[in-house]
py3Dmol code that shows the C-alpha trace and the ligand (Angstrom):
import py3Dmol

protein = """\
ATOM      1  CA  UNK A   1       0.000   0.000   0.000  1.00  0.00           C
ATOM      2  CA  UNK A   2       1.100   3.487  -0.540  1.00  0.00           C
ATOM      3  CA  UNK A   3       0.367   4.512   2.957  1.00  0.00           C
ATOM      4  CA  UNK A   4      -0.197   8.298   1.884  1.00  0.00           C
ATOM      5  CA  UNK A   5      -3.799   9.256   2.174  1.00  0.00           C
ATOM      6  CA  UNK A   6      -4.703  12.135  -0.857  1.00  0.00           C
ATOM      7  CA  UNK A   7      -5.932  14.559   2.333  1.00  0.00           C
ATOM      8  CA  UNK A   8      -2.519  13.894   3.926  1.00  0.00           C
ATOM      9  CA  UNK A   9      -0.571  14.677   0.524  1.00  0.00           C
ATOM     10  CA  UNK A  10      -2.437  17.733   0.453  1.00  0.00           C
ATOM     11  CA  UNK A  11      -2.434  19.216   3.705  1.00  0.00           C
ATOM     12  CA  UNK A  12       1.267  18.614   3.839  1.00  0.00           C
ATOM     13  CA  UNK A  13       1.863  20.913   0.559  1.00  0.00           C
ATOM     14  CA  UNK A  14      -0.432  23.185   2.716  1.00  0.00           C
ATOM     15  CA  UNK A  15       2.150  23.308   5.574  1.00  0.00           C
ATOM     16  CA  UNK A  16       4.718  23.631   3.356  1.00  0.00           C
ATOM     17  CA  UNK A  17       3.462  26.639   1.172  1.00  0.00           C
ATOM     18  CA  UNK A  18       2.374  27.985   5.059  1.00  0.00           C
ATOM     19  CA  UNK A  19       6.409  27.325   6.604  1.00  0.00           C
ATOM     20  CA  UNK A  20       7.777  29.716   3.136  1.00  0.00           C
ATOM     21  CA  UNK A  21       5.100  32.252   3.651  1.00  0.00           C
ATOM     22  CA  UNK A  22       6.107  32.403   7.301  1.00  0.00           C
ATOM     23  CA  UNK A  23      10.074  32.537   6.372  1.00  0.00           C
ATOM     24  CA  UNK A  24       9.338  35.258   3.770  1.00  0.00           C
ATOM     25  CA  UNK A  25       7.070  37.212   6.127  1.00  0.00           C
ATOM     26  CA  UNK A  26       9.954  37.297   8.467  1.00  0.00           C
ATOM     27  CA  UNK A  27      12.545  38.123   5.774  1.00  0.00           C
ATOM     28  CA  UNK A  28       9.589  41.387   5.136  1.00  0.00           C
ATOM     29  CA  UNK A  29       9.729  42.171   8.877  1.00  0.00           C
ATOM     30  CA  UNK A  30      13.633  42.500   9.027  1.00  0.00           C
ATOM     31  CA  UNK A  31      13.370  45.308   6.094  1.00  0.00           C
ATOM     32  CA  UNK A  32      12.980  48.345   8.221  1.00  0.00           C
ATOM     33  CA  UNK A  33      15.745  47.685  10.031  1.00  0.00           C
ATOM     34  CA  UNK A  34      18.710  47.109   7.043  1.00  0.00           C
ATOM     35  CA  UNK A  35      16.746  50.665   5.897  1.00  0.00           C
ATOM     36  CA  UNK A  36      18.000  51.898   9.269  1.00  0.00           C
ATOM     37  CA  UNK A  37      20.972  50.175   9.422  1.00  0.00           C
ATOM     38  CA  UNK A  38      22.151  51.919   5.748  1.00  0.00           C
ATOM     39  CA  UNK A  39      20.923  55.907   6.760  1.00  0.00           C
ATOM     40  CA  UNK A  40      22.603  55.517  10.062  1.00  0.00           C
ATOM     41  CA  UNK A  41      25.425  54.297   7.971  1.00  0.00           C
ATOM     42  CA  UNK A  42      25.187  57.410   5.595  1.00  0.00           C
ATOM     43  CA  UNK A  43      24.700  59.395   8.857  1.00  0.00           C
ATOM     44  CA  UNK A  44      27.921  58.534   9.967  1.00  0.00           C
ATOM     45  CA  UNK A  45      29.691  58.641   6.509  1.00  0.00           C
ATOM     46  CA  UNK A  46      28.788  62.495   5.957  1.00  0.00           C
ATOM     47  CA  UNK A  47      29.841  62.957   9.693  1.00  0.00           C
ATOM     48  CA  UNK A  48      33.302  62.142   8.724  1.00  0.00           C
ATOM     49  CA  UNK A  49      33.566  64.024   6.486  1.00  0.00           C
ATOM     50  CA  UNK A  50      31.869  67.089   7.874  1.00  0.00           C
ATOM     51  CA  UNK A  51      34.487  66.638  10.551  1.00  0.00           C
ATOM     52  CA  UNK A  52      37.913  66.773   8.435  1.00  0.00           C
ATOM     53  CA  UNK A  53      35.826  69.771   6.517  1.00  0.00           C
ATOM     54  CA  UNK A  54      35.461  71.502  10.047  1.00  0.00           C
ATOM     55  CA  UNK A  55      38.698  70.789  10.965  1.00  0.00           C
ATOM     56  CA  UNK A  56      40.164  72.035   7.619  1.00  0.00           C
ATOM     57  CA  UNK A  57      38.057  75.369   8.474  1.00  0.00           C
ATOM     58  CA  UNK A  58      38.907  75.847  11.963  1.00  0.00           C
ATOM     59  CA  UNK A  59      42.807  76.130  10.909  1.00  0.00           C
ATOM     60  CA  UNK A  60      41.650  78.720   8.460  1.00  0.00           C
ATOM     61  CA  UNK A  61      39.790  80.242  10.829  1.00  0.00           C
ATOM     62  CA  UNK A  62      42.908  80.733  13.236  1.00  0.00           C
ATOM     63  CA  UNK A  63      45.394  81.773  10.969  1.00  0.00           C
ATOM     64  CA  UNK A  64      43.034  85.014   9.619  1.00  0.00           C
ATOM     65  CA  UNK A  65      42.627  85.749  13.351  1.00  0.00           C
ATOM     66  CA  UNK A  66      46.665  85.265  13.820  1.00  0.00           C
ATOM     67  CA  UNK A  67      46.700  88.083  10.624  1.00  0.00           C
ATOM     68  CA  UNK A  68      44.769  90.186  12.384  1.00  0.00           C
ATOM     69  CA  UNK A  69      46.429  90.319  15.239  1.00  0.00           C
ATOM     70  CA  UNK A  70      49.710  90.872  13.153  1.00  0.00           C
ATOM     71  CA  UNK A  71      48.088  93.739  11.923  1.00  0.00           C
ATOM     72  CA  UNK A  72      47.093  95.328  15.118  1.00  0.00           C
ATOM     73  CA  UNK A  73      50.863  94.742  16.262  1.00  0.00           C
ATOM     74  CA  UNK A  74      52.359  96.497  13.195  1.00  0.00           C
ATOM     75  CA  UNK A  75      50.005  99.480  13.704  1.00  0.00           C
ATOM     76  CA  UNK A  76      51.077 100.102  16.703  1.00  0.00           C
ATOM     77  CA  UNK A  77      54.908  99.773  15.208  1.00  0.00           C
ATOM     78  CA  UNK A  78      53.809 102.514  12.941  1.00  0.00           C
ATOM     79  CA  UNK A  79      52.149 104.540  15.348  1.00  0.00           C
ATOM     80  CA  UNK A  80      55.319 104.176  17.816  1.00  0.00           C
ATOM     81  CA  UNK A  81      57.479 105.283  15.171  1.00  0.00           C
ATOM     82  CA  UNK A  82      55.467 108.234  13.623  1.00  0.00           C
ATOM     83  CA  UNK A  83      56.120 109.342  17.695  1.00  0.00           C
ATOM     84  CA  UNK A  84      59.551 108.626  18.052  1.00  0.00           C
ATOM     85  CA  UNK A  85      59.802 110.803  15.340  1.00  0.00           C
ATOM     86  CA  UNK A  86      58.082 113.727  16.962  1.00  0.00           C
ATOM     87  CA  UNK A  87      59.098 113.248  20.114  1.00  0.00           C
ATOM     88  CA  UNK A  88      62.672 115.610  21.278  1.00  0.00           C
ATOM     89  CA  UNK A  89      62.788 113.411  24.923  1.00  0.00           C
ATOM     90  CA  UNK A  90      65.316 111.252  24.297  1.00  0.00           C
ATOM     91  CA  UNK A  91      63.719 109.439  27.425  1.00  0.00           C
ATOM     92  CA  UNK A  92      60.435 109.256  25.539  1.00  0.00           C
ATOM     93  CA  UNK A  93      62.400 108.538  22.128  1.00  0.00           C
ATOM     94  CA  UNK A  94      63.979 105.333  23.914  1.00  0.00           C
ATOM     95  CA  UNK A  95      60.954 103.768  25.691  1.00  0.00           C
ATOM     96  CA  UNK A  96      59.176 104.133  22.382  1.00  0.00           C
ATOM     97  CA  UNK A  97      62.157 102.253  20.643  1.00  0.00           C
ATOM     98  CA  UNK A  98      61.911  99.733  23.195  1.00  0.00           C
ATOM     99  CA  UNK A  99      57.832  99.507  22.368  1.00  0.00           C
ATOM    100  CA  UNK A 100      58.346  98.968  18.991  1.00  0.00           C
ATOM    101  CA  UNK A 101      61.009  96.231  19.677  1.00  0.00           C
ATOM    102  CA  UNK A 102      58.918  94.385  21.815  1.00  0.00           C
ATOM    103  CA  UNK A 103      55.641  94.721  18.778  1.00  0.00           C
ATOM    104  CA  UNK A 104      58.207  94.045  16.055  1.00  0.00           C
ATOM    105  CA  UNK A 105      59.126  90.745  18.302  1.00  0.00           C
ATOM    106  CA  UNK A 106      55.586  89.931  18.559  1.00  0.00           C
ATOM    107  CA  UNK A 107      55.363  90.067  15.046  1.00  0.00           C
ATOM    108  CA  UNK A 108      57.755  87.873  14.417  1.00  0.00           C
ATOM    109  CA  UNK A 109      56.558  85.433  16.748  1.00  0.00           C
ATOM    110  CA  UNK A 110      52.867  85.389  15.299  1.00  0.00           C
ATOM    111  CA  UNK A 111      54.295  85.248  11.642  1.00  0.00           C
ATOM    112  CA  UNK A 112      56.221  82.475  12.415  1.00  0.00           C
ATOM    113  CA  UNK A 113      52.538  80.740  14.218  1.00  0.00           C
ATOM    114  CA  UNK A 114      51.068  81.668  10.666  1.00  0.00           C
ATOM    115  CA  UNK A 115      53.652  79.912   8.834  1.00  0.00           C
ATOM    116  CA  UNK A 116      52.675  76.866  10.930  1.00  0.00           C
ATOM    117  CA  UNK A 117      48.939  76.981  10.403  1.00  0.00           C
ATOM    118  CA  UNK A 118      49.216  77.558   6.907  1.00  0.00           C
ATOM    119  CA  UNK A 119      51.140  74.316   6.441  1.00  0.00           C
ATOM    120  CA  UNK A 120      48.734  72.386   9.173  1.00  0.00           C
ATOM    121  CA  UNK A 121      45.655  74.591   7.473  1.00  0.00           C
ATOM    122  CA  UNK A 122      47.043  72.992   3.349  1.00  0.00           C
ATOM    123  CA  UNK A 123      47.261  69.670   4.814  1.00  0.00           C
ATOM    124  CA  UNK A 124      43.901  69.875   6.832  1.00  0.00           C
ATOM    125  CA  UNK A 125      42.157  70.813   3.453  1.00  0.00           C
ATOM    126  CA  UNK A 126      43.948  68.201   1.575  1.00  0.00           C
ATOM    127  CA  UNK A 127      42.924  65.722   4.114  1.00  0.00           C
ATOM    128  CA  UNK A 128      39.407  67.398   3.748  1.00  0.00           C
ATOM    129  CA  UNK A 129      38.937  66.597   0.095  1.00  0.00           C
ATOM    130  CA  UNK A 130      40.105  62.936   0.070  1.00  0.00           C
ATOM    131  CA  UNK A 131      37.230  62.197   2.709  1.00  0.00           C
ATOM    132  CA  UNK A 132      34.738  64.415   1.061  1.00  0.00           C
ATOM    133  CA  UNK A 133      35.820  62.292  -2.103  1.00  0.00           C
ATOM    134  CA  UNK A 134      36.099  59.011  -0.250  1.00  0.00           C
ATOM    135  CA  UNK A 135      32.665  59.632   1.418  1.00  0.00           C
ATOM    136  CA  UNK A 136      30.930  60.562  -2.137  1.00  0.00           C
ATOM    137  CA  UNK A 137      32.326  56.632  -2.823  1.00  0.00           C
ATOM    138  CA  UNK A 138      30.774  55.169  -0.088  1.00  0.00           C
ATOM    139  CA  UNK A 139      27.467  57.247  -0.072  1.00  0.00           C
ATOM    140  CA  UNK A 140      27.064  56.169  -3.456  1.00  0.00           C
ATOM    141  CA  UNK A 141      27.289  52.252  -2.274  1.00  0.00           C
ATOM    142  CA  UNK A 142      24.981  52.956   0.152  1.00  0.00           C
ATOM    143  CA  UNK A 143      22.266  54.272  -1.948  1.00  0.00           C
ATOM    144  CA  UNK A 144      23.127  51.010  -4.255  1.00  0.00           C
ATOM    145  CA  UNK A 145      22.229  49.166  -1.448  1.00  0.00           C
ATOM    146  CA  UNK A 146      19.401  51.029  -0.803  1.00  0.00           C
ATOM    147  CA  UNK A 147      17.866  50.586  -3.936  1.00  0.00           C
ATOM    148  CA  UNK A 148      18.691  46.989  -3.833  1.00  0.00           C
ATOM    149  CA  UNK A 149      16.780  46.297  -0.602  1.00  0.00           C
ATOM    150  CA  UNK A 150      13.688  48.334  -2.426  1.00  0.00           C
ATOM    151  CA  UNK A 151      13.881  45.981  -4.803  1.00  0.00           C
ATOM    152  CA  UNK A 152      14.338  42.919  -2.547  1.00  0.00           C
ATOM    153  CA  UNK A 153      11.162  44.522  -0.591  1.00  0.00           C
ATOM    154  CA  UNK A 154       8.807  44.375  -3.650  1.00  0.00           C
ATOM    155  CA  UNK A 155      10.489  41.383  -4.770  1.00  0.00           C
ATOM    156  CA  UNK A 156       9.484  39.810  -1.245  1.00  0.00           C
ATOM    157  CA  UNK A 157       5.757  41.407  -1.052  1.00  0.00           C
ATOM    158  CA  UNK A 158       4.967  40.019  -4.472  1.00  0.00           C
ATOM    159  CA  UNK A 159       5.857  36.727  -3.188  1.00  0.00           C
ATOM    160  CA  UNK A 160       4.147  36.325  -0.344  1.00  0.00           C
ATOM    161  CA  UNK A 161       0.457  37.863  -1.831  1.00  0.00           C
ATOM    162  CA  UNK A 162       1.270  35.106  -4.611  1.00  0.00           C
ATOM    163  CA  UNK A 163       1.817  32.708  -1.680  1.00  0.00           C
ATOM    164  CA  UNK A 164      -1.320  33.782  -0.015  1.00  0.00           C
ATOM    165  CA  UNK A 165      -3.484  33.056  -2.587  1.00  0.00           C
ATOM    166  CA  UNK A 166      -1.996  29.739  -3.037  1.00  0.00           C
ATOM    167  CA  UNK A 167      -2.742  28.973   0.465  1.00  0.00           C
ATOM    168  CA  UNK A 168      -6.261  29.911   0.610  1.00  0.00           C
ATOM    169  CA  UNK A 169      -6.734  27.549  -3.004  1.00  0.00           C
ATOM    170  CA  UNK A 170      -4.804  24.721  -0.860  1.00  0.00           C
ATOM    171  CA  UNK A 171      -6.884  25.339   1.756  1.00  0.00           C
ATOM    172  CA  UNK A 172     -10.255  25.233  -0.005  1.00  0.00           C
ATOM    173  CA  UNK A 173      -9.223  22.213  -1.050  1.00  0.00           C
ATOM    174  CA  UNK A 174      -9.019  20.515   1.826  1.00  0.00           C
ATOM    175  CA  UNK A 175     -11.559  18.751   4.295  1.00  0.00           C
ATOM    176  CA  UNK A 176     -12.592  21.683   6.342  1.00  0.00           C
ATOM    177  CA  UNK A 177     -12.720  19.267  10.001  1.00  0.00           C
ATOM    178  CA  UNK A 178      -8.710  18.463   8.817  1.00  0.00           C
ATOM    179  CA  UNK A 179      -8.029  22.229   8.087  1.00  0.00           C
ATOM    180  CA  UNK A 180      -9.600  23.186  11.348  1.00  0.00           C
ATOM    181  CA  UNK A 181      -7.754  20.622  13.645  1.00  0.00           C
ATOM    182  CA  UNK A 182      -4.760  22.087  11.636  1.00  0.00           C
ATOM    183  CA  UNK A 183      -4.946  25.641  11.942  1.00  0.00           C
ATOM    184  CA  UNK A 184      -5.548  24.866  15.826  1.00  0.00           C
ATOM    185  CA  UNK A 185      -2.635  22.775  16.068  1.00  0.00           C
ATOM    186  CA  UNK A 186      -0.513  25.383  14.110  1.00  0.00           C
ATOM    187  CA  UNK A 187      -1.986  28.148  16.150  1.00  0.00           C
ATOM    188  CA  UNK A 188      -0.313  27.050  19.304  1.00  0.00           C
ATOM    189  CA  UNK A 189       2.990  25.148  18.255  1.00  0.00           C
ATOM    190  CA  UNK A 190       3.549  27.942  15.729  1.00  0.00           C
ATOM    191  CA  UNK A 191       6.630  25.826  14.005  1.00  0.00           C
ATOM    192  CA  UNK A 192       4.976  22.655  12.327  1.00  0.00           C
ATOM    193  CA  UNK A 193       1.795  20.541  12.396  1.00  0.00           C
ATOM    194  CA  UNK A 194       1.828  17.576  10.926  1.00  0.00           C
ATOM    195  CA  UNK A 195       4.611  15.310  11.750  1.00  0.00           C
ATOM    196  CA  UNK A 196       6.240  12.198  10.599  1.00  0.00           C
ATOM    197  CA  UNK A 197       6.210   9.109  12.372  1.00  0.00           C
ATOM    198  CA  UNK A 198      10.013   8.097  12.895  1.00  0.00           C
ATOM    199  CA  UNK A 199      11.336   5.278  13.096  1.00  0.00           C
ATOM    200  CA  UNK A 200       7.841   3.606  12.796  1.00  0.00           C
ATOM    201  CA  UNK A 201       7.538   4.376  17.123  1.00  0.00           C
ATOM    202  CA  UNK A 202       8.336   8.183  17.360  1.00  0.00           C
ATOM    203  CA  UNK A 203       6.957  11.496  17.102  1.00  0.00           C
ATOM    204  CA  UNK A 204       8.412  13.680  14.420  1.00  0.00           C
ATOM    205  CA  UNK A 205       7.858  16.763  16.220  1.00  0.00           C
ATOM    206  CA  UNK A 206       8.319  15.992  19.802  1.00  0.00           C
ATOM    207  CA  UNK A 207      10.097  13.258  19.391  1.00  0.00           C
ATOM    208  CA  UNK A 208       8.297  11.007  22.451  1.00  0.00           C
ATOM    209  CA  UNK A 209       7.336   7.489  21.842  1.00  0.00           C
ATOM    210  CA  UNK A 210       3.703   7.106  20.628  1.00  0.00           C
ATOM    211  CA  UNK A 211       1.522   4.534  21.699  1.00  0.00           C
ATOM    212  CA  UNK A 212       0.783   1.769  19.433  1.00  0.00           C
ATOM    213  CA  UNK A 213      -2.872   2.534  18.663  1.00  0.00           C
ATOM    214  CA  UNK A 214      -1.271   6.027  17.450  1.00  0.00           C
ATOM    215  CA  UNK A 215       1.108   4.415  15.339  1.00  0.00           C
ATOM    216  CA  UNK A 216      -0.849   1.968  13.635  1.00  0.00           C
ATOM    217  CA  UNK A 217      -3.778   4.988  13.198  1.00  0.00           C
ATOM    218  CA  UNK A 218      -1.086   6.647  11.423  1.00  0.00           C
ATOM    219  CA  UNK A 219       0.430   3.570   9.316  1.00  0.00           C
ATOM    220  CA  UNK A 220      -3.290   2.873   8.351  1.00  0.00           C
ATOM    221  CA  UNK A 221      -2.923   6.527   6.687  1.00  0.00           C
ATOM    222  CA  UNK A 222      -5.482   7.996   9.138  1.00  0.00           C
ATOM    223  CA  UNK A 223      -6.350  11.785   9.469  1.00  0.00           C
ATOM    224  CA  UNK A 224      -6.918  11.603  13.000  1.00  0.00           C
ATOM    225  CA  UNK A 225      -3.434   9.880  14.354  1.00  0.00           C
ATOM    226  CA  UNK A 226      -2.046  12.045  16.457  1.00  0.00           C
ATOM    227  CA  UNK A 227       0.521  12.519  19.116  1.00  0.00           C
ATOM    228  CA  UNK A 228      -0.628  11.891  22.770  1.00  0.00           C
ATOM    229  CA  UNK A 229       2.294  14.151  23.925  1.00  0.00           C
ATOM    230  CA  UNK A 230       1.904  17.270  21.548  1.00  0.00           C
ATOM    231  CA  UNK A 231      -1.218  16.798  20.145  1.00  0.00           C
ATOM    232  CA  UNK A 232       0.508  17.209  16.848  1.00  0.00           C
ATOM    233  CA  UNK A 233      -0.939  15.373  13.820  1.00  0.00           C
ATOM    234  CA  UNK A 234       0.806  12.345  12.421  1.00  0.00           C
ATOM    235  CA  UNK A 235       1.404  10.444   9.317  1.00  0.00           C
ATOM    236  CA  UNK A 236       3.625   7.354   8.052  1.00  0.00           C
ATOM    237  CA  UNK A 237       6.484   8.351   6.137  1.00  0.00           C
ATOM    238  CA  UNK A 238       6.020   7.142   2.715  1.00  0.00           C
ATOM    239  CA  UNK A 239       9.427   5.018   2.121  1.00  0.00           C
TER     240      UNK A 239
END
"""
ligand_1 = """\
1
ZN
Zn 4.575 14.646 19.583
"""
view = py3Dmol.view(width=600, height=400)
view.addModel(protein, "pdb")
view.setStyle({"model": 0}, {"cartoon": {"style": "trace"}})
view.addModel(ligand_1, "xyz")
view.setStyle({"model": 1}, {"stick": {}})
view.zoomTo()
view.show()
C-alpha cells in the first residue's frame, strides 16, 4: 500500500506553502531595520567628512585671526614710530624704541605661528577633500544598497500575496474538520503541524514514543493519528 492518504498529501503541501510564507514574512519584517541600518550608515559617513571639513576650516579660521592680530601689532609699530619721530625726549624717544622692539618681536613670533597653520591649514584641506571624495564613494554604495533592498522589498511582497493566494486555493481544497484541527494545532505550536512518524515508534515533532494505537492509526494513513504528547498530527512516512 502506498500509505499516503490524498488529504494527507495535500495538507502537507499546505504546511509547506504555510512554513515559506512564514520565512518570507519574516525576511519582510527585518526590512525596516537594514533601511536603518544603511541611513545611520550614511549618517555617519557624511559625519566624517563634515568633521575633516570643520577641521580644515577651523585652521583657516585661526590663521586670519593670527593676521589680524599681526596687523594690530604692526600698527602700533607705525604709530610708535610716527612718535619717536616727533618726540625731542630722548627718554620718551627710547621707551618708544623699546615699544616697537617688543611689537616688532611679537610680530615675528605670530608670523612664524602663521607659517605653521598655513602648512597644518594645506594639509587639513587636503585631508578634507580625500574624505569628502572618499565619502561621495561610499554614499554612493549605500544608496546602491538602498535601492537593492527596495527591490528585494517588492520582490518579497509580491511573493508572499502570490503565496497567499496559493494557500487559501490549498486550503479550499481541503476537508474543512482536517483544516480546522490544523490551523488549531498550528496556532499554538507555531513551528509545524503535521509530523512524521520516525522510526515507525516516534513522534516527528516531539520526538516522544507514541503509543501503538497512534502508530498503527497513522500507518493505516489515518487523518486523526495524532501525538498523545503534543497533540501534533501524524502520518507514516512514505518510504
Ligand atoms: Zn509529539
Amino acid at each position: 500500500m502506498s500509505g499516503m492518504p490524498p488529504e494527507m498529501e495535500k495538507l502537507l503541501v499546505l504546511q509547506d506553502r504555510e512554513q515559506k510564507h512564514a520565512r518570507l514574512t519574516r525576511e519582510l519584517a527585518v526590512w525596516p531595520a537594514e533601511m536603518k541600518a544603511l541611513e545611520a550608515k550614511r549618517v555617519e559617513i557624511r559625519a566624517g567628512a563634515e568633521k575633516k571639513r570643520l577641521e580644515a576650516q577651523s585652521t583657516e579660521v585661526e590663521r586670519k585671526n593670527l593676521e589680524l592680530e599681526a596687523a594690530t601689532h604692526r600698527a602700533k609699530v607705525a604709530r610708535y614710530k610716527i612718535q619717536q619721530f616727533e618726540t625731542r625726549k630722548n627718554e620718551e624717544f627710547s621707551a618708544l624704541g623699546t615699544e616697537i622692539a617688543r611689537e616688532e618681536k611679537e610680530v615675528h613670533e605670530i608670523e612664524d605661528r602663521e607659517l605653521e597653520l598655513m602648512d597644518r591649514g594645506e594639509k587639513a584641506k587636503k585631508a578634507a577633500a580625500i574624505e569628502i571624495e572618499a565619502a561621495k564613494g561610499r554614499e554612493a554604495e549605500v544608496t546602491a544598497k538602498e535601492l537593492e533592498q527596495g527591490k528585494k522589498k517588492i520582490e518579497l511582497e509580491t511573493r508572499l500575496a502570490d503565496s497567499a493566494k496559493e494557500i487559501e486555493m490549498l486550503a479550499a481544497g481541503l476537508d474543512e474538520g482536517v483544516l480546522g484541527k490544523y490551523r488549531r494545532i498550528m496556532a499554538s505550536k507555531k513551528d509545524v503541524a503535521v509530523v512524521p512518524v520516525v522510526h515507525g515508534t516516534n513522534c516527528g515533532g516531539c520526538h516522544m514514543k507514541l503509543t501503538a494505537g497512534s502508530a498503527i492509526s497513522a500507518k493505516a494513513g489515518n487523518m486523526g493519528a495524532t501525538c498523545e504528547n503534543c497533540g501534533r498530527l501524524l502520518f507514516w512516512p512514505v518510504s
